[in-house]
C-alpha positions in Angstrom: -75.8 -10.8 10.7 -75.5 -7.1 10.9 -73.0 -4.0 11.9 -73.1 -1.9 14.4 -70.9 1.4 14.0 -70.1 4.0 16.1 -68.7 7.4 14.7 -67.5 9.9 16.2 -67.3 13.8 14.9 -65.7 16.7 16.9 -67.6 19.3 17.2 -67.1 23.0 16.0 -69.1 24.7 18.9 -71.1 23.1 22.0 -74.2 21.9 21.2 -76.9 20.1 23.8 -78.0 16.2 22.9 -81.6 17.8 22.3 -80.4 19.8 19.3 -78.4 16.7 17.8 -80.9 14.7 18.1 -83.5 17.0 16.5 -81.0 17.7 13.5 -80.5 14.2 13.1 -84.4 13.3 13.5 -85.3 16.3 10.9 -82.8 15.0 8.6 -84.1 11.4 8.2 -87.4 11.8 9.3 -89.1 11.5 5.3 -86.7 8.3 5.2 -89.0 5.3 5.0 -86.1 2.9 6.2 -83.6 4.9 8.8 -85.5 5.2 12.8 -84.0 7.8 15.2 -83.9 6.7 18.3 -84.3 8.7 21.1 -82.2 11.1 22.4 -79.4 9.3 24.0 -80.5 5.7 23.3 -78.9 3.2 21.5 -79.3 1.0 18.5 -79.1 -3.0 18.5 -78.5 -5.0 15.8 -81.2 -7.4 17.2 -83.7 -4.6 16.0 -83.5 -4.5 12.1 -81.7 -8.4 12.1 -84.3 -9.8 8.6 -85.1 -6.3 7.9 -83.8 -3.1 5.3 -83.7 -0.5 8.7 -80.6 1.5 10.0 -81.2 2.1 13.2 -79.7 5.5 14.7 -78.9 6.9 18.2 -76.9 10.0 18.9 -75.0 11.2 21.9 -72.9 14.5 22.9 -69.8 14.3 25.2 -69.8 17.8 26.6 -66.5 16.9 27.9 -64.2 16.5 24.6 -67.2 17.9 22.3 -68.0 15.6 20.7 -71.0 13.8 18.5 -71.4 10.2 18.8 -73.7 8.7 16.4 -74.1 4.8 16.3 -76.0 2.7 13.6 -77.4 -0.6 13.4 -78.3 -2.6 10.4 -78.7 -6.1 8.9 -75.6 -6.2 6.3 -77.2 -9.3 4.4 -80.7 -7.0 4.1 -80.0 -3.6 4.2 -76.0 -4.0 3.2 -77.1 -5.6 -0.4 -80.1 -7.7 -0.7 -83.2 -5.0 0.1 -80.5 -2.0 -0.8 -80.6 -2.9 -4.7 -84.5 -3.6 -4.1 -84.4 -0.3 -2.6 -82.6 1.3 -5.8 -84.2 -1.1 -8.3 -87.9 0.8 -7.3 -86.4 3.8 -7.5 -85.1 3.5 -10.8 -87.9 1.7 -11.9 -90.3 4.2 -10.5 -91.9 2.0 -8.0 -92.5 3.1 -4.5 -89.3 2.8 -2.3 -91.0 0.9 0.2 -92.3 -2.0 -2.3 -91.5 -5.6 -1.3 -89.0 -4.7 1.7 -91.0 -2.6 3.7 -91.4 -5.3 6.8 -90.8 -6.3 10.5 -87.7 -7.0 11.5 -87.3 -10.9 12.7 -87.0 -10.0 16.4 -87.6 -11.3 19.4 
């Protein structure tokens, strides 16, 4: 009961984990259902298990330059249950959040 992915990009020029991180956390941060972690923390599926989040972390390896963003989510929920909830309020013009904005099932 959920995925946990970890991507890897290389990267076109260095870049510090502050400045991934604050890309990635601009970039989702009006999304009601996608949580940035913190700068080099992790995801775990445990955390959005029941629930409609992705969970994001991101990472640099200064080393080979790379980005290393991994994602967490609940494949039943987020994966195709709450993500044609999610699209039905859109479409329906609802607010996104309606009937699958909740707490995760965890501990």
């Amino acid at each position: 009961r959920g995925i946990l992915s970890t991507c890897y990009a290389n990267l076109r020029a260095p870049i510090s984990l502050p400045e991934a991180h604050k890309i990635l956390a601009a970039r989702y941060e009006t999304e009601p259902f996608v949580r940035v972690h913190a700068a080099g923390q992790f995801p775990h599926v445990k955390h959005v298990a029941g629930s409609n989040f992705c969970d994001i972390g991101v990472a640099v390896d200064a080393r080979t330059q790379r980005l290393i963003v991994v994602s967490a989510e609940d494949n039943l929920v987020k994966g195709a249950s709450g993500q044609a909830i999610q699209n039905m309020n859109l479409m329906c013009g609802f607010e996104e959040t309606t009937g699958i904005k909740n707490a995760a099932i965890f501990p």
